[in-house]
C-alpha positions as CSV (number, residue, x, y, z in Angstrom):
1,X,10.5,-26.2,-44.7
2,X,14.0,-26.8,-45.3
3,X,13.7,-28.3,-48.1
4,X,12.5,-25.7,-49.7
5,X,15.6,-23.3,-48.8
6,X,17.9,-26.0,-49.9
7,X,16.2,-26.2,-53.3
8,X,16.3,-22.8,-53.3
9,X,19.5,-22.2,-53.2
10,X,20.0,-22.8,-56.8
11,X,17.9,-19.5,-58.1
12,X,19.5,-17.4,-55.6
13,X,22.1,-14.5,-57.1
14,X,25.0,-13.4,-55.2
15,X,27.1,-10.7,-55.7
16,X,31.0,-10.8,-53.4
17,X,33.3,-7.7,-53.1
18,X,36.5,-7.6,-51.0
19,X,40.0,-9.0,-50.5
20,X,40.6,-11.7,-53.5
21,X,43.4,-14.0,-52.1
22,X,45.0,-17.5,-53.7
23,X,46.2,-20.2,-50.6
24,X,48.6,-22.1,-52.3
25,X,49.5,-25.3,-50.2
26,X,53.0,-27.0,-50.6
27,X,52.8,-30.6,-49.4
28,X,55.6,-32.6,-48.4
29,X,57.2,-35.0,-45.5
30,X,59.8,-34.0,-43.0
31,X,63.0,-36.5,-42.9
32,X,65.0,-34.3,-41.1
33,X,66.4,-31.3,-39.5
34,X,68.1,-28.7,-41.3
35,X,72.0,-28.1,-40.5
36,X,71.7,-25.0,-40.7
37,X,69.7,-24.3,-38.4
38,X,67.1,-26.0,-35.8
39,X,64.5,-26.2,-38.3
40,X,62.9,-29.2,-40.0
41,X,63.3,-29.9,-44.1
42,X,60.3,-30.3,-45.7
43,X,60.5,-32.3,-48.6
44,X,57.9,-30.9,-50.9
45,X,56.1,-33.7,-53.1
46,X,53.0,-31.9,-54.3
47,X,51.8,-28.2,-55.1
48,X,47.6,-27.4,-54.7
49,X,46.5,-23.9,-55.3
50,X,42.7,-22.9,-53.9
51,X,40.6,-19.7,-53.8
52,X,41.2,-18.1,-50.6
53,X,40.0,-14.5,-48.8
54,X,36.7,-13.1,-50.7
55,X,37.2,-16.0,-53.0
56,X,36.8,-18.7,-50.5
57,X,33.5,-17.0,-49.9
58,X,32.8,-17.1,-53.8
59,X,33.6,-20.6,-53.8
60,X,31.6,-21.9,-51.0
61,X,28.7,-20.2,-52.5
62,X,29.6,-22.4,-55.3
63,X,29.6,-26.0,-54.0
64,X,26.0,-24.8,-52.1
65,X,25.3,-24.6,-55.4
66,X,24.1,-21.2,-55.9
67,X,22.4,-20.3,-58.8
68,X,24.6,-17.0,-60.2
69,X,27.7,-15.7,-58.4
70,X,29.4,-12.5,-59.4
71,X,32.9,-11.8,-58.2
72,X,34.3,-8.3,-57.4
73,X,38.3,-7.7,-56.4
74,X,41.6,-7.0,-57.6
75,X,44.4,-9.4,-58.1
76,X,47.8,-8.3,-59.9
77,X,49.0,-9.3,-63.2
78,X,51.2,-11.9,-62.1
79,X,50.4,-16.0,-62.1
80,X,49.0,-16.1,-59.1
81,X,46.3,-13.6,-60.1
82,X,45.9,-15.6,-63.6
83,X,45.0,-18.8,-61.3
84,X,42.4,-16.8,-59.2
85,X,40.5,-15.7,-62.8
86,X,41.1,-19.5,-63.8
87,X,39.9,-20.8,-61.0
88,X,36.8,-18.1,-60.6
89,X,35.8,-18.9,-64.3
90,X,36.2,-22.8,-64.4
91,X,33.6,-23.1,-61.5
92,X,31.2,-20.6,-63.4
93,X,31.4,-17.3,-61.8
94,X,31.2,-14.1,-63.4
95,X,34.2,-12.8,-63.4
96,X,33.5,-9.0,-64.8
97,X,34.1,-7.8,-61.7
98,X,37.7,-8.7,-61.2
99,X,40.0,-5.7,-62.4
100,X,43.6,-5.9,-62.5
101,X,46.2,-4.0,-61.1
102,X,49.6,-4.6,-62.5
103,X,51.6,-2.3,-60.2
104,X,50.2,-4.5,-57.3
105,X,51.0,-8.3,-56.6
106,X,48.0,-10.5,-55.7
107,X,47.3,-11.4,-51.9
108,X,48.7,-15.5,-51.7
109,X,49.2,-17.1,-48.7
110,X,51.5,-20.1,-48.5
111,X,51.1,-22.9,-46.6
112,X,54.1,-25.7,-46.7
113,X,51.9,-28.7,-44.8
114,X,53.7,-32.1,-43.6
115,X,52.1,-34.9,-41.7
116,X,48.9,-33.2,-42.2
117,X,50.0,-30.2,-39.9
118,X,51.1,-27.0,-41.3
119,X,54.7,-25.9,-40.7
120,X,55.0,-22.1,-42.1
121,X,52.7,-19.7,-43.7
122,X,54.3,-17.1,-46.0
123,X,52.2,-14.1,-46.9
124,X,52.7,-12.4,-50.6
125,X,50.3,-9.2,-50.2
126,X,50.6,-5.5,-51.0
127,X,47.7,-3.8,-48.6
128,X,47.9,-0.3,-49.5
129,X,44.5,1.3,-50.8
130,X,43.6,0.1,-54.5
131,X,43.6,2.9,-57.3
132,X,40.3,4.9,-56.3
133,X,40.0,4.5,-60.5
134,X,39.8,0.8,-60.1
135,X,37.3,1.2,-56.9
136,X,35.2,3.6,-58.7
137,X,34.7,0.9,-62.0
138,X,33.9,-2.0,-59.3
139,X,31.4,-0.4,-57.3
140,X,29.8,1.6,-60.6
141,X,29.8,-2.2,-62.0
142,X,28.1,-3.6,-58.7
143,X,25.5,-0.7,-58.7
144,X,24.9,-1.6,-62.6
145,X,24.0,-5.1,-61.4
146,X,21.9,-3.5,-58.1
147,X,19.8,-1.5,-60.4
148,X,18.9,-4.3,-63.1
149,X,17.9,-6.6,-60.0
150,X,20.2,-9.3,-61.5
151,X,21.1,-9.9,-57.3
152,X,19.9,-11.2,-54.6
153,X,22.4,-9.8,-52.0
154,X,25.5,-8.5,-51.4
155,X,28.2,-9.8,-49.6
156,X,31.5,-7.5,-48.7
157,X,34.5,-9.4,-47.3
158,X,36.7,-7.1,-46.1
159,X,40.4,-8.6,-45.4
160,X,41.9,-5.1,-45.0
161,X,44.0,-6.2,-48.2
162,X,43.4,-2.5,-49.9
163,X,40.0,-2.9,-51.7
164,X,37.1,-1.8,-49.9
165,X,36.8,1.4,-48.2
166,X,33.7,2.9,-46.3
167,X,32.9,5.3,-49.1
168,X,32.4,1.9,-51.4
169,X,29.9,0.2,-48.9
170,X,28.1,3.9,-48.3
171,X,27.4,4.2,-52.2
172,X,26.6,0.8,-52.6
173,X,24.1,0.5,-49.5
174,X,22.2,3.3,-51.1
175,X,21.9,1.5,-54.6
176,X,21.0,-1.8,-52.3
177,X,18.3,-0.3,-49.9
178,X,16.5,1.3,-52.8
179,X,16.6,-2.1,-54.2
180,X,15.2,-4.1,-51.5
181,X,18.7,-6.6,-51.3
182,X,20.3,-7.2,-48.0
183,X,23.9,-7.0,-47.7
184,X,26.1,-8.5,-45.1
185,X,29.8,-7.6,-43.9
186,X,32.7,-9.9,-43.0
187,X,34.3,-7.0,-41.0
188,X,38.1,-6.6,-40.4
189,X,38.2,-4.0,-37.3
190,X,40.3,-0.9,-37.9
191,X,39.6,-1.0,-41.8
192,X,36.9,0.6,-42.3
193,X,34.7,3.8,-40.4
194,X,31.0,2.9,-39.3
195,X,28.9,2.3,-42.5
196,X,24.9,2.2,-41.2
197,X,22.1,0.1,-42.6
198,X,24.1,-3.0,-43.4
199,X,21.6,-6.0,-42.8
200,X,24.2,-8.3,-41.4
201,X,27.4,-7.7,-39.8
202,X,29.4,-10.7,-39.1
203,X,32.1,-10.9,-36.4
204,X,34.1,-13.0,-34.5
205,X,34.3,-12.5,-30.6
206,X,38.0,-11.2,-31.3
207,X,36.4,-8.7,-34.2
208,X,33.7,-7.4,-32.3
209,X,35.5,-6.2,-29.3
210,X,38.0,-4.4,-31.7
211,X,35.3,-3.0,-33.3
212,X,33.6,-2.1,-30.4
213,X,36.9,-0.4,-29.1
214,X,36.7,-2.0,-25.6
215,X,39.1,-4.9,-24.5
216,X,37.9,-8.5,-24.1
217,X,37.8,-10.5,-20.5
218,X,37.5,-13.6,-22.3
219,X,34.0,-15.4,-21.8
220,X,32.1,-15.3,-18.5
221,X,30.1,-18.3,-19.0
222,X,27.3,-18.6,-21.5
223,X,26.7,-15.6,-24.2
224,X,23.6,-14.4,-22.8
225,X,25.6,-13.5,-19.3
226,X,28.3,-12.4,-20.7
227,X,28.2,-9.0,-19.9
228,X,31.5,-7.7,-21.7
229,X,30.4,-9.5,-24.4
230,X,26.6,-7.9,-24.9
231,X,28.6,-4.3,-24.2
232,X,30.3,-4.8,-27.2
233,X,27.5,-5.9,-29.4
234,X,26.0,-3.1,-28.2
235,X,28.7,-0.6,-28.8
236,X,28.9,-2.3,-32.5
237,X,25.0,-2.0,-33.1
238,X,24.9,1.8,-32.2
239,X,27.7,3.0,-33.8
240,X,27.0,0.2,-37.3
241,X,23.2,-0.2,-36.8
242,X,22.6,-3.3,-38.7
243,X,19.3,-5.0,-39.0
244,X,21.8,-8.3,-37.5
245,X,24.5,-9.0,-36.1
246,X,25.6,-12.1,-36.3
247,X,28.7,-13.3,-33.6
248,X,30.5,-15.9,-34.1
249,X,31.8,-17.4,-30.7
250,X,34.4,-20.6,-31.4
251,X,33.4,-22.9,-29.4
252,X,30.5,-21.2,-28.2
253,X,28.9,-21.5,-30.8
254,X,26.9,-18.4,-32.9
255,X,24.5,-16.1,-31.7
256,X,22.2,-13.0,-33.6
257,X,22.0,-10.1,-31.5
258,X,19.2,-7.9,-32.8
259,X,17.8,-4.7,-31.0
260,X,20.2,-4.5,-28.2
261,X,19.1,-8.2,-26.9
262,X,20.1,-11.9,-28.0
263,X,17.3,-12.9,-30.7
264,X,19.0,-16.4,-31.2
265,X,21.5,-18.5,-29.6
266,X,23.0,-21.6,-31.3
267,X,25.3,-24.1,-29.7
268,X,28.5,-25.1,-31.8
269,X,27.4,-28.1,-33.8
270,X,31.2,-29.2,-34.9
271,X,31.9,-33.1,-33.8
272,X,35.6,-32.6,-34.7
273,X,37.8,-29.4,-34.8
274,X,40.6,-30.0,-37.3
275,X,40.9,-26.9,-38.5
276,X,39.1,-23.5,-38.6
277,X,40.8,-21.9,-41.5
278,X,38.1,-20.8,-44.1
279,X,35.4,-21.0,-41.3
280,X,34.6,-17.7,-41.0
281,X,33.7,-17.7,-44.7
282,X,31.6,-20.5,-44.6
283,X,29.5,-19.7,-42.0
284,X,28.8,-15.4,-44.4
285,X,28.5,-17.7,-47.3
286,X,25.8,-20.0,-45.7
287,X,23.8,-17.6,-43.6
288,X,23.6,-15.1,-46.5
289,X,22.7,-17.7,-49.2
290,X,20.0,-19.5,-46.6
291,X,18.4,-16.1,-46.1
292,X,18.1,-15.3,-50.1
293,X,16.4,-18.8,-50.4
294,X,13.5,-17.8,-47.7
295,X,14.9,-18.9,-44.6
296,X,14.2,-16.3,-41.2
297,X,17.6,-15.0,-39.5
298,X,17.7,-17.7,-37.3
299,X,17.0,-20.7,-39.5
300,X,19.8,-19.2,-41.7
301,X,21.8,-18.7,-38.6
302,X,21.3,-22.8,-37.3
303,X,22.1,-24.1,-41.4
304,X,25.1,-21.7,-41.2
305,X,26.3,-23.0,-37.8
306,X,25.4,-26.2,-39.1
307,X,28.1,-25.9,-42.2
308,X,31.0,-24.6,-40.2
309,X,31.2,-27.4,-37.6
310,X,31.7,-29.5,-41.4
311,X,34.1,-27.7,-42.5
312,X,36.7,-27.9,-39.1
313,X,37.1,-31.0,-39.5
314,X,38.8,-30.7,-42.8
315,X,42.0,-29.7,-43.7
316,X,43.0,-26.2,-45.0
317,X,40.2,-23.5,-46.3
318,X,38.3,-26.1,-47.5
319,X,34.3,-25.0,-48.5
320,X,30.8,-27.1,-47.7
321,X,29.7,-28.8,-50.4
322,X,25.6,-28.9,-50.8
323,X,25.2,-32.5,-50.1
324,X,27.5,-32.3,-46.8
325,X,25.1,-30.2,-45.7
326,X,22.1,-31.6,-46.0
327,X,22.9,-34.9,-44.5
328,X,24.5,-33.3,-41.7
329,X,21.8,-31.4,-41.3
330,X,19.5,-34.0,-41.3
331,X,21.4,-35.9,-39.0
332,X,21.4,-33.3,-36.5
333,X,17.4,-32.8,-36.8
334,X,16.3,-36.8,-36.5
């Protein structure tokens, strides 16, 4: 059966709004302490630019091998949002949906790494709301899209960076439900007001309790008797009322809550935890993608768990490629 959803994947269409970011990574080897200050030098020997934010999404879409992938953002019109297009365009994704904003700069995050840890992250972003004009164009060029059933789903990533507002997701969701597509939502709490009839709603433990509005214990031993924990699900599904949502719970793994009860558990799958930057996004990218290619909530949930406990164990937002997933799912069905 699996098979079939990995094949799949390449005639599956997916449309991504939100937060376009670039991580740029500075690599270089410490030799020394500053005398300046108690600080170390870092002696930078290399320079790596990758898509970050909504774009990391994009891109992990990409190396599943997805068969169309349409990009919606901002970036400014300075290099870093030049790389973002270049980048977006030399892997193949439509890149219509990317306006620029020359009175904003484009979100980068900075990374200088040495001995494989990082030492500093610098963060370039302006996160004011986007020019309503510029809103207006993306979502009447999404909708465009919706109408002529050239998607599969829709995927918002919201990074509270100044793109999406509720009133994008409300006019959108109409266009979408008509259609038949699901749409999912990478929430960042605090950003955005209750927008109903998303299929999927996608937060961490941290997330959902800010959504939610309640304060977190930490866990009480496993998910399903973790009281705080279903309160705020709860909380989340009445207020949101998504056909899903889908938790993700570190080291606890991932779990769908559906109808006020847990419809599927899944134990964290990672064998080593290097880093969890970029997780988040794998784990949208993966679910939504399995579930455009056939497979139920929870298969798409267990291949999506599957994919993030690759991708910790490589360094920086770094995405799943197709293969890498196979075999390690495979490998953890024998």
């Amino acid at each position: 059966m699996t098979d079939n959803i990995f094949s799949a994947f390449s005639s599956s269409r997916i449309a991504v709004i939100g937060d376009l970011m670039l991580d740029v990574y500075l690599w270089g080897q410490v030799n020394r302490i500053s005398p300046e200050a108690p600080v170390p030098i870092v002696n930078i020997k290399s320079r790596e630019v990758r898509l970050g934010g909504a774009a990391n999404v994009i891109r992990n879409l990409g190396t599943l091998q997805a068969g169309k992938v349409y990009a919606f953002g901002a970036v400014g019109g300075d290099g870093s949002g030049k790389d973002i297009i270049n980048l977006l365009s030399a892997s193949g994704f439509q890149t219509s949906g990317v306006l620029c904003d020359d009175s904003r700069p484009t979100t980068e995050k900075r990374r200088v790494m040495a001995g494989g840890q990082q030492i500093l992250r610098e963060d370039l972003e302006e996160t004011t709301p986007l020019n309503d004009k510029l809103r207006q164009q993306m979502v009447a060029r999404l909708i465009d899209l919706v109408r002529r059933k050239e998607v599969d789903a829709v995927i918002f990533e919201d990074y509270a960076k100044g793109v999406l507002s509720s009133w994008m997701l409300e006019e959108i969701i109409i266009e979408t439900r008509k259609a038949g597509i699901p749409t999912a939502l990478d929430p960042k709490p605090g950003n955005l007001t209750p927008v109903r009839h998303l299929t999927t709603i996608k937060p961490n433990r941290l997330e959902a309790f800010a959504l939610a509005g309640i304060s977190d214990p930490g866990p009480s031993g496993s998910p399903e008797n973790d009281a705080a924990l279903r309160k705020a699900a709860e909380i989340i599904e009445d207020q949101w009322q998504p056909e899903y949502l889908l938790l993700s719970l570190a080291a606890q793994g991932l779990g769908i809550f559906k109808e006020h009860k847990w419809h599927k558990l899944i134990p964290t799958r990672a064998r080593e935890v290097f880093d969890v930057s970029g997780a988040g996004d794998t784990v949208t990218a993966t679910f939504v993608l399995a579930s455009t290619a056939g497979a139920d909530a929870a298969t798409a949930a267990e291949i999506a768990n599957c994919a993030a406990g690759v991708v910790v164990g490589k360094v920086g937002t770094a995405p799943i490629m197709k293969d890498e997933l196979i075999s390690a799912w495979k490998g953890m069905n024998r």
